[in-house]
Residue, then its C-alpha position, 0 to 999 in steps of 0.5 A: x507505531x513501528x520502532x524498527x525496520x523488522x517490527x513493521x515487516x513483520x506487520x505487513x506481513x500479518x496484514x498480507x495474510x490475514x486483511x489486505x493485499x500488501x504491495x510494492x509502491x511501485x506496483x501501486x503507482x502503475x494502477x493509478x492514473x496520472x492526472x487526477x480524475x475531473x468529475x462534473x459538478 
């Protein structure tokens, strides 16, 4: 739970480098589709 702005900042940050790729939301809504995935029942 981040109180402040730069406490979450410096998370992500962590994140990036030691577990996850840290994106922009931006970023992440070009990748996915823009209706959701239909699959056979």
């Amino acid at each position: 739970f981040d109180r402040s702005s730069l406490s979450h900042k410096v998370n992500l940050f962590d994140l990036h480098h030691k577990y996850a790729d840290v994106m922009h939301l931006d970023e992440v809504k070009k990748h996915l589709p823009l209706e959701p995935v239909r699959r056979a029942v």
